[in-house]
C-alpha positions, 0 to 999 in steps of 0.5 A: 860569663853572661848568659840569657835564658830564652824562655827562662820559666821552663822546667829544665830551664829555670833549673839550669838558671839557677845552677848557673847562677849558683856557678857565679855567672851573669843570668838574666832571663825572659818569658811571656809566661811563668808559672810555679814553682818556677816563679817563686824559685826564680824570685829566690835567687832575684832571677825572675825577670821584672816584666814578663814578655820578651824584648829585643834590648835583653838581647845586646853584644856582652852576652856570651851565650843565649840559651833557648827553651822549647817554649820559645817559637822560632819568631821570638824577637830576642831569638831573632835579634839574637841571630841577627847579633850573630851571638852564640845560641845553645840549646839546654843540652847543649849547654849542659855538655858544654859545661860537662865536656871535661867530666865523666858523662852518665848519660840515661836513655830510653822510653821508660825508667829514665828519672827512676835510674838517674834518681837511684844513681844520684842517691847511691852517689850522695849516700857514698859522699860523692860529689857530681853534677847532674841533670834529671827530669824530675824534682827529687828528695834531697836535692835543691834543684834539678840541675848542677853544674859546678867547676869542682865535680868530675861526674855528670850524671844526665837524664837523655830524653829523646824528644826535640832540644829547641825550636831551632834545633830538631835534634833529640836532647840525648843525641848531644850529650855524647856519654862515656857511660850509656844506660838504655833502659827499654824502647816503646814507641812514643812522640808520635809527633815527631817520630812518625814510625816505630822504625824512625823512632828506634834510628835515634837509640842507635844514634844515640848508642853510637855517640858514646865516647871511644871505649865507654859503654853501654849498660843495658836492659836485655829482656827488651828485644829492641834494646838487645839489637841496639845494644849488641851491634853497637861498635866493639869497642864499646863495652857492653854490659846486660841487666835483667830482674834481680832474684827478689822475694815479696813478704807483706807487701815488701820487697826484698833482693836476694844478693850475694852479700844477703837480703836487701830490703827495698821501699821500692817495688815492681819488675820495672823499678827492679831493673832499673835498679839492676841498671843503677848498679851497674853504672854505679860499678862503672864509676868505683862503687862496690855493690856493697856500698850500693846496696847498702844506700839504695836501701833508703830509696823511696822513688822519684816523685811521681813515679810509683810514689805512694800518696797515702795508705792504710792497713788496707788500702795503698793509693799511688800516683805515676807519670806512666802514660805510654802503653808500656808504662800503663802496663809495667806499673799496673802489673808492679801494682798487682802483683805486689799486692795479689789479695787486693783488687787494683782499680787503675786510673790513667788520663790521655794527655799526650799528643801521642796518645790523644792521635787516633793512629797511636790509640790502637798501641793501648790495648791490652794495657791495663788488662790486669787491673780488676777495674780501668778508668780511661780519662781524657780532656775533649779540651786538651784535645782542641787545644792540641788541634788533633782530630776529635776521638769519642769514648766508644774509639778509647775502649774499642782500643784499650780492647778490655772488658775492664775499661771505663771511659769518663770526659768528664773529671768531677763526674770521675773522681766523684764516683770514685768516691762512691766505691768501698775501697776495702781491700783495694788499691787505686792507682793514678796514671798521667803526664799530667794531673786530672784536670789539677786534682789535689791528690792528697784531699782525694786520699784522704776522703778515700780512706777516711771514708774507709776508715768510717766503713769499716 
């Protein structure tokens, strides 16, 4: 098979080159722009094209399929001559049912939780020497890639993300991955950009839902109100499986689950992390495994990256970074934060990065997101902001909707972190929130000058 990837260089899209490489087909690919880590991962497996820029003569009849990224345009020569060849054009979700139509589909939806459930998953699977493909949206410990897609595996598992699968297909991604087994693990508004109503927004889970495969199921989070409707109207023969928290004990900062089978210490913590473990178990019981075998994996479990994971600590400071930036996200993480450690005082930092969060309209649905944090700092970068051709919002708009007497505003990142460093973090914890990273800080350097600084205080 020969396969071109459009627009190679992408997160998802260089991982899915790679796996198809690894797979023994012909992949060739092109951008106008590769960054790392896709550069260097790309050059491993000599999948980095020669020049960057795209060009028409990559594009030619032995191709069996053109794969097409996001960041392409709809102009894009090679997507045009494509076209015009009359070649067969897939979007990366497409593509990746194309090469799990035969298997078992785990298929992870919602507006939260996604990489955190499908991470669980594959862990338990891994732990329990089961074999899989899989596709998830974040890099994770102990797995090379992003992607697999092998002829051998009889399971797919897949992160669904309900935003748009190419340039010239406007479909959600998770709208066609078809699953046998769906897990919907919450609905919050977001991509404003493309789902312009909350109603509009929460059609595409029902779409989804009622794309499951004849007599799959659906696992799903019943404390969120918008998921039980979804999930309970779904057809009957779709069988339909509730999760909630889990009973758990917190003792010094760690957290434990209180089974049927005994105490099951975890290196995870907060209510949303626990239910989505809860949502983990019962898609794992759904493929064979006892809650035995996954309690007994889910023990050495320490987080997707960037997904409440720890940058650094001491006796007396925790510093965390997450990719939380929708209001619900803020305000789940924030609240895991606190409640795992009431004696300390949380200082929660987040940076408006999104289109959704930078647009005026959708600023209101911050408020109250981080009340529960003892001090909040609201970033946001005036360039992003330009750069994304929204209307300008000042600091005055981004506290009056966050609406706490907690909140500070900064435009500025050297003059953020710079006070940051300034404040004694005796007995506090400082947690990072973004989709993206602070303007490139270096979040380790940053630790580490916190708690040294600590260190030398005390």
């Amino acid at each position: 098979m020969n396969v071109h990837f459009v627009a190679i260089g992408g997160s998802a899209m260089h991982n899915m080159a790679i796996a198809m490489h690894k797979k023994g087909f012909n992949v060739t690919g092109s951008d106008d722009e590769i960054f790392e880590p896709s550069k260097t991962r790309l050059a491993k497996y000599n999948l980095l094209p020669a020049k960057m820029g795209w060009n028409t003569n990559n594009i030619h009849q032995q191709l069996d399929a053109i794969i097409l990224g996001m960041h392409a345009r709809t102009d894009n020569p090679e997507l045009l001559k494509a076209q015009e060849l009359g070649l067969k054009i897939y979007s990366y979700p497409e593509y990746i049912y194309e090469q799990t139509k035969d298997k078992i589909r785990v298929v992870i939806g919602g507006s939260h939780g996604k990489t955190t459930i499908t991470a669980m998953i594959l862990h338990v699977l891994n732990k329990n020497n089961i074999d899989c493909d899989y596709m998830v949206g974040a890099q994770l410990s102990g797995f090379e890639t992003m992607v697999k897609l092998t002829k051998e595996a009889k399971i797919a598992v897949i992160e669904g993300d309900e935003y748009l699968s190419s340039p010239i297909d406007r479909r959600p991604k998770f709208h066609l991955y078809k699953p046998n087994i769906a897990i919907l693990s919450g609905i919050a508004w977001d991509h404003i950009n493309v789902f312009p109503t909350f109603k509009n927004y929460v059609e595409q889970f029902k779409i989804f839902v009622d794309l499951i495969e004849n007599n799959g199921s659906i696992v799903y989070c019943e404390i969120d109100e918008e998921v039980k409707n979804v999930c309970e109207a779904a057809r009957k023969d779709i069988k339909k499986m509730p999760y909630s928290v889990p009973n758990h004990k917190i003792e010094n900062g760690e957290t434990i689950l209180l089974t049927d089978l005994g105490e099951v210490k975890l290196q995870i913590f907060g209510d949303h992390n626990l239910m989505n473990l809860n949502g983990a178990r019962l898609v794992c019981n759904q493929l064979g495994l006892s809650d035995e075998q996954f309690y007994t994996a889910i023990q050495s479990f320490t987080g997707a990256s960037k997904r409440l994971e720890l940058v650094d600590k001491n006796n007396s400071t925790a510093i965390y970074k997450d990719f939380a930036h929708s209001p619900s996200k803020l305000k789940a993480t924030t609240q895991a934060v606190k409640k795992q450690f009431p004696n300390r005082k949380l200082i929660a930092c987040m940076e408006l990065h999104t289109f959704s969060s930078l647009n005026q309209v959708f600023l209101n649905e911050y408020k109250g997101s981080m009340a529960l944090a003892d001090e909040a700092i609201v970033y946001f970068n005036l360039h992003t902001i330009e750069h994304k051709k929204l209307t300008p919002i000042t600091d005055f708009q981004v506290k009056e909707a966050f609406g706490s007497n907690n909140i500070k505003v900064y435009t500025n990142s050297e003059v953020l972190f710079s006070d940051l460093l300034k404040i004694n973090f005796e007995n506090k914890n400082l947690l990072l929130m973004s989709s993206g990273n602070f303007d490139g800080i270096d979040f380790k350097k940053l630790s580490d000058k916190i708690l040294n600084r600590n260190h030398t205080q005390s």
